[in-house]
PATITOR-804653 format. One record per atom (N, C-alpha, C): residue number from 1; residue in three letters; x, y, z. Coordinates in nm, 2 decimals, decimal comma, m for minus. Each point is the difference from the previous one (the first is absolute). Example, Ala and Ser with C-alpha at 12.3 -4.5 7.8 and 13.67 -1.06 7.14 Angstrom:
REM PATITOR-804653
R/num/residu/c1/c2/c3
R/1/ALA/1,32/m0,57/0,78
R/1/ALA/m0,09/0,12/0,00
R/1/ALA/0,09/0,12/0,00
R/2/SER/m0,04/0,11/m0,07
R/2/SER/0,09/0,11/0,00
R/2/SER/m0,08/0,11/0,08
***
This chain:
REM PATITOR-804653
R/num/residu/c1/c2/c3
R/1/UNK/4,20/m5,72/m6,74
R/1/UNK/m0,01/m0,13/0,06
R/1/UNK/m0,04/0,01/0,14
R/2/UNK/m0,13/m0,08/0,03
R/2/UNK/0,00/0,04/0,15
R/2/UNK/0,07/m0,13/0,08
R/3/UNK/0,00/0,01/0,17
R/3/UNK/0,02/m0,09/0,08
R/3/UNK/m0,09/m0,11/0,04
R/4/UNK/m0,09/m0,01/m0,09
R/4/UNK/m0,10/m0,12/0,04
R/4/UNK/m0,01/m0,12/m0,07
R/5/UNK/0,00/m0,04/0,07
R/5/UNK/0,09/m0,19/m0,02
R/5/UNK/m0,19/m0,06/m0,09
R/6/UNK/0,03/m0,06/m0,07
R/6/UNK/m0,14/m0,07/m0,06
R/6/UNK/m0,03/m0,16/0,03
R/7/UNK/m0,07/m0,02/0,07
R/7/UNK/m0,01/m0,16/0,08
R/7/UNK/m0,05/m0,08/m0,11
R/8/UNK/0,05/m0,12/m0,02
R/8/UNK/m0,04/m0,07/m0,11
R/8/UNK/m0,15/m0,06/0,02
R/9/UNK/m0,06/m0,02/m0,11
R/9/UNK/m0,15/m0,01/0,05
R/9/UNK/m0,03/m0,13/0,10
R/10/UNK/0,10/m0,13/0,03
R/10/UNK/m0,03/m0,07/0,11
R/10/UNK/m0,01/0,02/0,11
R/11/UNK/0,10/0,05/0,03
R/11/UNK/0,01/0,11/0,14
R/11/UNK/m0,12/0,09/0,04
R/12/UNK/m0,05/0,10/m0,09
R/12/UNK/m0,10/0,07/m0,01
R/12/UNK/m0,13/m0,10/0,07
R/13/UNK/m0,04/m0,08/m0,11
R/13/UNK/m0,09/m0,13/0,04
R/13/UNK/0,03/m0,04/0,17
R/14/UNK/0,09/m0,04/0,04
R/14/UNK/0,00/m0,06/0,12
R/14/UNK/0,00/0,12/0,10
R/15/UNK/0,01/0,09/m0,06
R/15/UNK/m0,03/0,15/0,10
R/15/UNK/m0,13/0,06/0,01
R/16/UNK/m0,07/m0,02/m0,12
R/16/UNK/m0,14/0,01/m0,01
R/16/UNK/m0,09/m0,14/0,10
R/17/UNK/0,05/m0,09/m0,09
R/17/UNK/m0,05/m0,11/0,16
R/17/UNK/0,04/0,01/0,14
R/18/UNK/0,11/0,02/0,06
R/18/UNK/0,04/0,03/0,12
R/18/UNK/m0,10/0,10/0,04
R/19/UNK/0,00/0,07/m0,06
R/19/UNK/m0,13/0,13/0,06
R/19/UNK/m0,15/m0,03/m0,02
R/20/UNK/m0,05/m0,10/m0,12
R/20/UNK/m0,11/m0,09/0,03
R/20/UNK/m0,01/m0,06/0,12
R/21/UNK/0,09/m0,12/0,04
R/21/UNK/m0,02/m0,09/0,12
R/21/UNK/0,04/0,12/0,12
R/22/UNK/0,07/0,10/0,02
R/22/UNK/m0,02/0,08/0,13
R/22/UNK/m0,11/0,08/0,01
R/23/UNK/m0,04/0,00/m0,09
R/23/UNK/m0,14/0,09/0,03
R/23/UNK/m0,15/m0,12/0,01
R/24/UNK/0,03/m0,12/m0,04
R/24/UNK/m0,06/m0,09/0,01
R/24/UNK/0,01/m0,07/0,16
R/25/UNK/0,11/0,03/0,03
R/25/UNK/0,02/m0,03/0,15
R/25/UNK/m0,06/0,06/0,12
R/26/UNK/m0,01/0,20/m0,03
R/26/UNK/m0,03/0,04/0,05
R/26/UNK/m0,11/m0,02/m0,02
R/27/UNK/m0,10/m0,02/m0,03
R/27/UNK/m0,13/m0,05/m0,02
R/27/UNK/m0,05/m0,10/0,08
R/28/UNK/0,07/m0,09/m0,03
R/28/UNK/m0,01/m0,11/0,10
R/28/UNK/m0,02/0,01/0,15
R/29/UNK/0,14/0,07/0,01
R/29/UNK/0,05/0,05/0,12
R/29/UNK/m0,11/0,11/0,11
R/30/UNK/m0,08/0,10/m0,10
R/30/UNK/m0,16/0,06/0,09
R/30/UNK/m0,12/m0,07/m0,06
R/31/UNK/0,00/m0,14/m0,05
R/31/UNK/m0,11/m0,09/m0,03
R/31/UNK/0,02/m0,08/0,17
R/32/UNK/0,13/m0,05/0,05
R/32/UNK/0,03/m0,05/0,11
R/32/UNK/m0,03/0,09/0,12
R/33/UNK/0,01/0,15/m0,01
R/33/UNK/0,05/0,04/0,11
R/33/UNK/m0,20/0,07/0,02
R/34/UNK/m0,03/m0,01/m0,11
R/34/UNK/m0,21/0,03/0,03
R/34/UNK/m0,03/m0,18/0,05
R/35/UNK/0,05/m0,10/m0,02
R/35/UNK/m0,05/m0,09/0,03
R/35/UNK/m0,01/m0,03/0,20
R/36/UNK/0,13/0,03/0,00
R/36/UNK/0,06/m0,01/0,13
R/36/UNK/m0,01/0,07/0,09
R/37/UNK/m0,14/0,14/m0,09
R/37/UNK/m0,07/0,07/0,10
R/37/UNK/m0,11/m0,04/m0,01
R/38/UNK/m0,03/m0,03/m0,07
R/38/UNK/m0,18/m0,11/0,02
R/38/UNK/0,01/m0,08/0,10
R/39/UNK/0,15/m0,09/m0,01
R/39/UNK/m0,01/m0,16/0,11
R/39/UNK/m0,02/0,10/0,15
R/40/UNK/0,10/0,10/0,00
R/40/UNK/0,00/0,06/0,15
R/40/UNK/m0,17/0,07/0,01
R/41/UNK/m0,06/0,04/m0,06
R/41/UNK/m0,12/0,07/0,03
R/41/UNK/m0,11/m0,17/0,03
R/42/UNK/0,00/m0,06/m0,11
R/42/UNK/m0,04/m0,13/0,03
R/42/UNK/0,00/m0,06/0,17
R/43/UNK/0,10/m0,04/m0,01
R/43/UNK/0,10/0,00/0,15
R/43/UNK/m0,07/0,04/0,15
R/44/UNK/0,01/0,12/m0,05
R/44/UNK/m0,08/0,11/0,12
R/44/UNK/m0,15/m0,03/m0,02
R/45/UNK/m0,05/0,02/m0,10
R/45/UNK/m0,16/m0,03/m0,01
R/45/UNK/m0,03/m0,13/0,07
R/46/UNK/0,09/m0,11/0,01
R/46/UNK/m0,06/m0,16/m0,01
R/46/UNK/0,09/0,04/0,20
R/47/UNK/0,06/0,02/0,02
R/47/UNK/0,03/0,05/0,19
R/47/UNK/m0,09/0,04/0,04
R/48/UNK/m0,05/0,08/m0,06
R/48/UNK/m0,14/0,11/0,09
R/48/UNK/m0,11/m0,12/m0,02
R/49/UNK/m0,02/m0,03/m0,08
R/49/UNK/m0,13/m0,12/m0,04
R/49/UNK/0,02/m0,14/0,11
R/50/UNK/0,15/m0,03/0,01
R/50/UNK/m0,04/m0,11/0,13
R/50/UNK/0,00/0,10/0,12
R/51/UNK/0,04/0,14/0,01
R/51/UNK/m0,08/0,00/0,12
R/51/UNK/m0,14/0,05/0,03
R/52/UNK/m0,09/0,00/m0,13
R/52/UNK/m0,12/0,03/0,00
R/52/UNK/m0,07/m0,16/0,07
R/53/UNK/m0,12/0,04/0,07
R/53/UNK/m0,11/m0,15/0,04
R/53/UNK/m0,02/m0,02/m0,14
R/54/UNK/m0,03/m0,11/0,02
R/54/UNK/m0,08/m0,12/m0,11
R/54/UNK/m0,12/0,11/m0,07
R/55/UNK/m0,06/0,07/0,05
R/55/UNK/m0,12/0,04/m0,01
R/55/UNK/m0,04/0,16/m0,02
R/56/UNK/0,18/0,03/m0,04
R/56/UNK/m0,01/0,15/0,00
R/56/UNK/m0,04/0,03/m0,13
R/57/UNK/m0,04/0,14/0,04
R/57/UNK/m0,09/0,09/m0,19
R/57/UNK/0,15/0,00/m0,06
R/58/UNK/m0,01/m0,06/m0,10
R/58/UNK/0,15/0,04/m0,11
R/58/UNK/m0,03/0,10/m0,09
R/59/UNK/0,05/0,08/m0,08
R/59/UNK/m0,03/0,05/m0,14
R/59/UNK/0,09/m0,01/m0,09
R/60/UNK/m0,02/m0,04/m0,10
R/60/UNK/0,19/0,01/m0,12
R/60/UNK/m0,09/0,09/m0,08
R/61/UNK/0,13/0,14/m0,06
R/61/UNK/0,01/0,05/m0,11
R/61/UNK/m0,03/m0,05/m0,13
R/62/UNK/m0,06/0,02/m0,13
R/62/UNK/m0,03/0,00/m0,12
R/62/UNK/m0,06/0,12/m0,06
R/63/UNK/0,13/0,04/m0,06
R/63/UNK/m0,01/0,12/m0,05
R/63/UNK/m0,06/0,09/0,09
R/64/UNK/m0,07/0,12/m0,01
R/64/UNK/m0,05/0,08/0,10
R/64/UNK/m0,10/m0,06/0,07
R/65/UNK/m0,05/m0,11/m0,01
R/65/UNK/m0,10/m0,09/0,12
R/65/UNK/0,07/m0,05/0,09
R/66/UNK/m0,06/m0,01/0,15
R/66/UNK/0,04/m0,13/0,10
R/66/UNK/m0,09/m0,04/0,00
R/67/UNK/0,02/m0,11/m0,02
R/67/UNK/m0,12/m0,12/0,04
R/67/UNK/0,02/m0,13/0,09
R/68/UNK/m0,07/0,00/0,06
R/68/UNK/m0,02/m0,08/0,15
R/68/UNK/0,00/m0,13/m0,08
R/69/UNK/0,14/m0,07/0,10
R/69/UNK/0,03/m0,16/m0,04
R/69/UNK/0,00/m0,05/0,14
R/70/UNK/0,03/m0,11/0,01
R/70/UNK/0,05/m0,07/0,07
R/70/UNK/0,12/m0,08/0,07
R/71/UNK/0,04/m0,02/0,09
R/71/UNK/0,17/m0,02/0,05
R/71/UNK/0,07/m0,10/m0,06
R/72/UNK/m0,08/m0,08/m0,02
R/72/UNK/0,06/m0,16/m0,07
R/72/UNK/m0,01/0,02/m0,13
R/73/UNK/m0,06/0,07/m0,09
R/73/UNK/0,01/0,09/m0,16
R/73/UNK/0,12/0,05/0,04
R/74/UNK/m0,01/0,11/0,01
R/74/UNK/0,12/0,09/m0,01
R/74/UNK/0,16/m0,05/0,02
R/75/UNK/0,01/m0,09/0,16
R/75/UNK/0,03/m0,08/0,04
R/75/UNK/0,09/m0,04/m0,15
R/76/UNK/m0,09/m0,09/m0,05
R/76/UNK/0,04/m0,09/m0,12
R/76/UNK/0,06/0,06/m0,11
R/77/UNK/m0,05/0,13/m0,04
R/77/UNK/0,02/0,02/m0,13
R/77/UNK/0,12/0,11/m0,01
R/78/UNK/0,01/0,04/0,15
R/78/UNK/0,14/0,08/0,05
R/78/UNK/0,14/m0,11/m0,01
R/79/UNK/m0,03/m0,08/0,04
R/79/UNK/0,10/m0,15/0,01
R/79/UNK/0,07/m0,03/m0,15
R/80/UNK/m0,17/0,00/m0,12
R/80/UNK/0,03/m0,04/m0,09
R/80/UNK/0,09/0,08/m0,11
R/81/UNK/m0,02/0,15/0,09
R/81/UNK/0,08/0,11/m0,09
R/81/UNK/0,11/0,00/0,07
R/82/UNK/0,03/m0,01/0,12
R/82/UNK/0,13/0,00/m0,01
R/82/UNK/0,10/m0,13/m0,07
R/83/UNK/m0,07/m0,09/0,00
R/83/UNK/0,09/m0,14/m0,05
R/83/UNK/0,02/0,04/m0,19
R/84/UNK/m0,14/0,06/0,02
R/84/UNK/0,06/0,03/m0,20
R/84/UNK/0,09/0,09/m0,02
R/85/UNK/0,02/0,12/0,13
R/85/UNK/0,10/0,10/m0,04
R/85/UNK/0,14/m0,11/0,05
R/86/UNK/m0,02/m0,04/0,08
R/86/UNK/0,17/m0,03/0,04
R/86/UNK/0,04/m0,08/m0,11
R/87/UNK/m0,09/m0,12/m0,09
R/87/UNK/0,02/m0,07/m0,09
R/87/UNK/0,04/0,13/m0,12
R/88/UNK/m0,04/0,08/m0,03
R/88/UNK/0,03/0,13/m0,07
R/88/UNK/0,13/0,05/0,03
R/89/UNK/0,04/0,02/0,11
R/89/UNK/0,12/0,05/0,09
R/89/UNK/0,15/m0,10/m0,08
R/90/UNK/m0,08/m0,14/0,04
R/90/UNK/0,10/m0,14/m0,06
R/90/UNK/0,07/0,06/m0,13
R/91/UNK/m0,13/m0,01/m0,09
R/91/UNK/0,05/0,00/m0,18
R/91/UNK/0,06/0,11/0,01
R/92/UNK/0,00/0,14/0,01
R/92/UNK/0,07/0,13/m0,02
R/92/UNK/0,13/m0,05/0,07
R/93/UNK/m0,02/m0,05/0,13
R/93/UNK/0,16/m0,03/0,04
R/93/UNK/0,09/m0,04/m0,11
R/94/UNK/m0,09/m0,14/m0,04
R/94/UNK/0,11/m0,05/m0,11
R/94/UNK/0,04/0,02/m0,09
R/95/UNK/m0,13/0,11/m0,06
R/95/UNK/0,05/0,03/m0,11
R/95/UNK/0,11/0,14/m0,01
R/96/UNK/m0,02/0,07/0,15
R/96/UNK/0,11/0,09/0,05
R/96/UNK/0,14/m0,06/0,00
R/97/UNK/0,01/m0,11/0,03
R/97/UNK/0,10/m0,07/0,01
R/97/UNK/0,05/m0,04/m0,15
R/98/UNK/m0,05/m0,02/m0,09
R/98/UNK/0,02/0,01/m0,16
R/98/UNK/0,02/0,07/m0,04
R/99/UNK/m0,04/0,12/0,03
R/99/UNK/0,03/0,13/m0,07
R/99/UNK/0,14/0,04/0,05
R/100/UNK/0,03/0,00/0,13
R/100/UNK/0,13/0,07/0,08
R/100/UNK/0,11/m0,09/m0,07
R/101/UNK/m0,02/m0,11/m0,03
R/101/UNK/0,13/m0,08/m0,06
R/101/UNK/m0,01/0,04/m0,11
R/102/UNK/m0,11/0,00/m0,09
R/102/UNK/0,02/0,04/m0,19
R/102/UNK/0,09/0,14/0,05
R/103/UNK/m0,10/0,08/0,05
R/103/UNK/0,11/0,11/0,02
R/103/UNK/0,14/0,03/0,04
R/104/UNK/0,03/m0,10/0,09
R/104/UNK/0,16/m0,02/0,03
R/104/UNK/0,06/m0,02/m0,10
R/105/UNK/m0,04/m0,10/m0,06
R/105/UNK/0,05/m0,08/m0,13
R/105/UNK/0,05/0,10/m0,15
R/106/UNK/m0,13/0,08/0,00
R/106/UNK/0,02/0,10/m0,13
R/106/UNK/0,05/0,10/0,05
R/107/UNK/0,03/0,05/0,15
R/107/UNK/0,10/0,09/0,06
R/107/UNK/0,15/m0,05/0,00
R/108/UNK/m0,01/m0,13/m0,05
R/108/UNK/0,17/m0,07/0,04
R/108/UNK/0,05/0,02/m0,17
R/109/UNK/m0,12/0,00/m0,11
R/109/UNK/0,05/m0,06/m0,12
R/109/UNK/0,03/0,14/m0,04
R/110/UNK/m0,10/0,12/0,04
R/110/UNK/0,01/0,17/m0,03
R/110/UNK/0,16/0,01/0,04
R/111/UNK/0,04/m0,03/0,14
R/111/UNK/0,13/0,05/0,04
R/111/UNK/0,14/m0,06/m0,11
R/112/UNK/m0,03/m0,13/m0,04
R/112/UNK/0,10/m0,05/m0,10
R/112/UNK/m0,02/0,04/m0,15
R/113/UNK/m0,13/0,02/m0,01
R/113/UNK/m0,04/0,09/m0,12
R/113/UNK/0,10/0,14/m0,02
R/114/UNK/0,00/0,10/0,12
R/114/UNK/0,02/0,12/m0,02
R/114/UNK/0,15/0,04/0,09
R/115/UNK/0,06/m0,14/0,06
R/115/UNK/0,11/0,02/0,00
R/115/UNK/0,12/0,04/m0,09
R/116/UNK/0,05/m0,09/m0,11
R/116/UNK/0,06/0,07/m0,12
R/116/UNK/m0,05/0,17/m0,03
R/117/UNK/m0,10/0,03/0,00
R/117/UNK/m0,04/0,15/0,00
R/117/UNK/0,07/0,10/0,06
R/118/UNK/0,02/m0,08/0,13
R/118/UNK/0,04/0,10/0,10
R/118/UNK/0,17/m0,03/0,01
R/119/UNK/0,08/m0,07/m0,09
R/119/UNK/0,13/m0,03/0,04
R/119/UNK/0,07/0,04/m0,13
R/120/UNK/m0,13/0,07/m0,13
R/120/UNK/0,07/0,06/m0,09
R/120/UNK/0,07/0,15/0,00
***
């Protein structure tokens, strides 16, 4: 007879999801943390651009091309990427915020699950 206790298959289940939604977190969690180096590169790119003249040669990146734009383009479409990342930034909050409570939750119900286990 060995010493290994056998978890009833509910428990199992909420231990298998627990490790779903933290690995689902972590996910989230470097979906947020590339976002919030975009806004900062963004950031920097759209500083240097107001202190360029009205009239300066710009070039943006696309793929291995630069190609020569303009200040009020770039201007614009730098603006518009950062407002869709930070709106990006929003939802993953919230849904970070969903996940850390599910997970509290099925961490609170694991501990009363596997209490009696541990007081046999």
């Amino acid at each position: 007879m060995s010493g290994e206790v056998q978890l009833p298959p509910a428990v199992q289940e909420r231990l298998l999801r627990l490790q779903q939604l933290q690995e689902t977190l972590q996910t989230i969690l470097t979906q947020k943390q590339q976002l919030d180096l975009e806004i900062l590169e963004i950031d920097r790119a759209l500083s240097e651009l107001e202190k360029a003249p009205d009239d300066a040669v710009i070039y943006k990146s696309i793929g291995s091309l630069l190609i020569k734009t303009d200040k009020a383009r770039i201007t614009s479409e730098l603006t518009e990427r950062k407002e869709l990342a930070t709106m990006r930034v929003s939802v993953l909050t919230k849904q970070e915020e969903r996940l850390r409570s599910q997970i509290k939750e099925l961490q609170e119900k694991l501990q009363k699950d596997l209490r009696p286990m541990t007081q046999a």
